[in-house]
N, C-alpha and C positions, 0 to 999 in steps of 0.2 A: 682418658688415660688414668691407671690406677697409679694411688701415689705411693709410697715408700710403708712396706708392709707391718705392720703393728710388730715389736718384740715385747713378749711376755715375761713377767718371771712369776709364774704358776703357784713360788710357794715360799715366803717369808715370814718372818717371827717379827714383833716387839717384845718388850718387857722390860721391868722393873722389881728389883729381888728388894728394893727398900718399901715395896708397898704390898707386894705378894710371896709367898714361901713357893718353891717348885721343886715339886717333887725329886722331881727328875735331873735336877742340877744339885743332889747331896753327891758329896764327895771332891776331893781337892783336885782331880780332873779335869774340874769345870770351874776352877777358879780364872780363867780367861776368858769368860762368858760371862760370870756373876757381875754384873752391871746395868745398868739399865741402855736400853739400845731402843732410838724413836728415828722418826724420819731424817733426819737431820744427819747420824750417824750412817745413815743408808745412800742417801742421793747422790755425794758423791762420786760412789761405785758404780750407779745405773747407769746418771751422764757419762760414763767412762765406757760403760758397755753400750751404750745407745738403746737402755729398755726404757719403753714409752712408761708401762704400766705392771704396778705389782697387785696377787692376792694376797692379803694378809691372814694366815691361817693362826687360829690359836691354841693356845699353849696351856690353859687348865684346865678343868672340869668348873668353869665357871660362868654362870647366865652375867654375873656381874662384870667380867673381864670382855666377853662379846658386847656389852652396849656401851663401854669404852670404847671397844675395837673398830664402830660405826661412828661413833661417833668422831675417832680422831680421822677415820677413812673419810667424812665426808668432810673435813677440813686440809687433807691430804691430796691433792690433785693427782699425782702418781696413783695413788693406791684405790684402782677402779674394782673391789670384792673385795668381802671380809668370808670367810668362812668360820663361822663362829661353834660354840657348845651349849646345847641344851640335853636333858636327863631325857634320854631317850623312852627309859625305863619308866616315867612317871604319866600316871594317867591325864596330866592335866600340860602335858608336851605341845597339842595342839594351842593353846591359848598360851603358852611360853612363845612361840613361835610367830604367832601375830601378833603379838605385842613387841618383841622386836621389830617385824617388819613394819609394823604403824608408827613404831619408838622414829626418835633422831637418827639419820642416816642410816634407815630401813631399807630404803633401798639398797643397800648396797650391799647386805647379806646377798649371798650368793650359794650358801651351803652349811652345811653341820658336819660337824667330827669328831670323833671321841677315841680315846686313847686307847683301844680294844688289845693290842697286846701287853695291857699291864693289865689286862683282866685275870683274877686265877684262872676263870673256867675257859678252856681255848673254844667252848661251842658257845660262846655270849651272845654270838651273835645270830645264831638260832633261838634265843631264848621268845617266846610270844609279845612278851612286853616290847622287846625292843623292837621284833619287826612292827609293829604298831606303829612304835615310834620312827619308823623310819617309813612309814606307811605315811605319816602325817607328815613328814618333811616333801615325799614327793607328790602330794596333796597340794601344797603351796609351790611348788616352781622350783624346787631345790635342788641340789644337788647332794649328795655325801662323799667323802674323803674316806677312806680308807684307812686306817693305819692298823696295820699287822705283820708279821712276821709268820714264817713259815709254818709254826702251829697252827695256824690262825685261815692257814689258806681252804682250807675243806669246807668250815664255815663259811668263808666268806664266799666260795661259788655257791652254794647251795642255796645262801641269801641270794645275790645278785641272780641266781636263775630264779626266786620266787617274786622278785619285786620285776618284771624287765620294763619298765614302764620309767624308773628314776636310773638317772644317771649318777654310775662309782667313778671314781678316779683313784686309783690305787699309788698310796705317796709310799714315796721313796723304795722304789721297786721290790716294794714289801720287805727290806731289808736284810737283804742275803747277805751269809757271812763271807763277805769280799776278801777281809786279811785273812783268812785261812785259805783262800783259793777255789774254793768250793762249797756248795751248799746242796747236798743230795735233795734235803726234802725239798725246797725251795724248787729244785729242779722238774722233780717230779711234779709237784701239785702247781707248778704257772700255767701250765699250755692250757690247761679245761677253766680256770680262770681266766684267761686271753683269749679265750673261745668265745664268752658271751659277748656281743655286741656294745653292751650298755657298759662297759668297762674300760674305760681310759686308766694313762699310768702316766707316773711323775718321775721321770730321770732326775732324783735328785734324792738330797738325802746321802751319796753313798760315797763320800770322803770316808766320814766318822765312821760307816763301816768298814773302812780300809787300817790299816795301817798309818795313825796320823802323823807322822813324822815321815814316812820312808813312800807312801803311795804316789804312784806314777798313774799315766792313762793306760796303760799296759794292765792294769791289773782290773781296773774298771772294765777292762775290751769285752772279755769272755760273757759276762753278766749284762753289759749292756746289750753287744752282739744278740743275744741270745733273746733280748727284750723286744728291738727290734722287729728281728724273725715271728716271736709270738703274737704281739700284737700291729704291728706295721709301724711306717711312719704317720700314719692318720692317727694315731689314738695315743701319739708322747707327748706330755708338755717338758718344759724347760722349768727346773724351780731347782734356788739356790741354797736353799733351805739356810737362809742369811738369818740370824748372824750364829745358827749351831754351825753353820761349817767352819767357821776360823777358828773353829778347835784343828782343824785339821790347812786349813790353808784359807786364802781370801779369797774376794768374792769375786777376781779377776782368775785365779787360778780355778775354781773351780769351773769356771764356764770355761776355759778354756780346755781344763781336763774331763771335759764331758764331751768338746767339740770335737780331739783329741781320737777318743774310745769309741764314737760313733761309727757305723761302717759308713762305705761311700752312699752318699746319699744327695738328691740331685738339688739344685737352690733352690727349688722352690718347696721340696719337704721338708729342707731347714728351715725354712721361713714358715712352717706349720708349726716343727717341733717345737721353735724356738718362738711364737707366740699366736700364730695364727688357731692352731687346735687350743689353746688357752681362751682366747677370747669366744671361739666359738662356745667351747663346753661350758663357760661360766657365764655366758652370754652378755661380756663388756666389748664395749666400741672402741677407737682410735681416742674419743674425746669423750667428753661426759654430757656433752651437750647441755 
């Protein structure tokens, strides 16, 4: 008899603004984030939602913040992946990449990510250097993370149909502009990205694109619906994108307002979204054995 199915949360932050600058948290905005947030700050919430296991995605462009991020993962029982950052661009990517995996809680890299829509050029990700380097992550067992926005989407099918060998997961449904109510290009260019096979997506992320004060599941529907439809329920994880979303609401509200926005969908493809396609893609277990 199968026991009580794995829930994932696909997609988490740490961090500390007294030991690192982030870019990405300039402006008084994000003065309700600017603190440091570790596991401690998070568990709470997960016993509260009943998720067994989080991936911890990161948050600089730095080799030195992913071998922290292994190493507090392998002290972390909850946090079964790190998906870390390494210079895709740099010829010596390969041997950055196993020395993490040989480093302290190597195992438990699970993936690479890099901040591609703060890139200037929206074709970065056609550039030769970096498919190389993304040539070299699905060389070792990787996965890649996504992250872009609708500039960003031409590139990224183009890449994802020349690699089809590594597995994308495209975070935070590439971030359409939800508080406007619509997003044309985003519209346009998802379906032929949801078309290659090797491409999973992260329902998550899309509080902070809403409206962070006044967003409802109503407004999530159309965007999510639509996410759904293009790539199935086989290919959504669940990720909270904890703790950016409590600029917009907590980690209770937004699982619920993702549960909310979903269309009908049967328990056992919740039990996929919600952590089973997580575990599969990133290839963690129920336990760590």
């Amino acid at each position: 008899m199968n026991g009580p199915a794995i829930r994932v949360d696909a997609h988490q932050h740490f961090w500390d603004p007294a030991r690192y600058t982030y870019p990405w948290m300039a402006g008084d905005a994000m003065d309700p984030v600017r603190r440091a947030f570790g596991p401690d700050d998070l568990l709470p919430s997960l016993r509260a939602a009943r998720v067994d296991a989080t991936i911890l995605v990161q948050t600089l462009s730095s080799v030195a913040e992913t071998r922290e991020f292994l190493q507090l993962a392998a002290a972390t029982d909850v946090v079964r992946g790190v998906v870390g950052w390494v210079d895709l661009t740099a010829p010596s990517v390969g041997d950055t990449l196993d020395e993490l995996l040989d480093g302290p809680g190597g195992h438990l890299l699970v993936g690479v990510r890099h901040q591609v829509h703060d890139e200037p050029d929206p074709d970065w990700l056609r550039r030769d250097d970096v498919r190389r380097g993304l040539a070299a992550v699905q060389h070792r067992g990787l996965t890649y993370d996504l992250l872009i926005r609708a500039r960003e989407i031409l590139a990224a099918t183009d890449t994802v149909r020349r690699l089809p060998g590594l597995p994308f997961v495209l975070d935070h449904i590439a971030k359409p502009r939800i508080a406007a109510g619509r997003d044309d290009l985003w519209t346009l260019g998802m379906p032929a990205l949801a078309a290659e096979p090797n491409v999973s997506v992260k329902v998550s992320g899309m509080v902070t694109e809403a409206d962070w004060a006044s967003w409802t599941p109503q407004d999530l529907r159309p965007f999510v619906g639509r996410v759904v439809d293009w790539f199935t329920p086989q290919r959504l994880l669940f990720g909270s994108d904890w703790p950016v979303c409590l600029l917009a609401g907590s980690y209770e509200a937004v699982l619920a307002g993702l549960t909310a926005a979903l269309p009908a969908l049967s328990p056992g493809e919740l039990e996929q979204v919600f952590g089973g396609n997580a575990a599969r893609f990133y290839g963690i277990g129920a336990d760590r054995g």
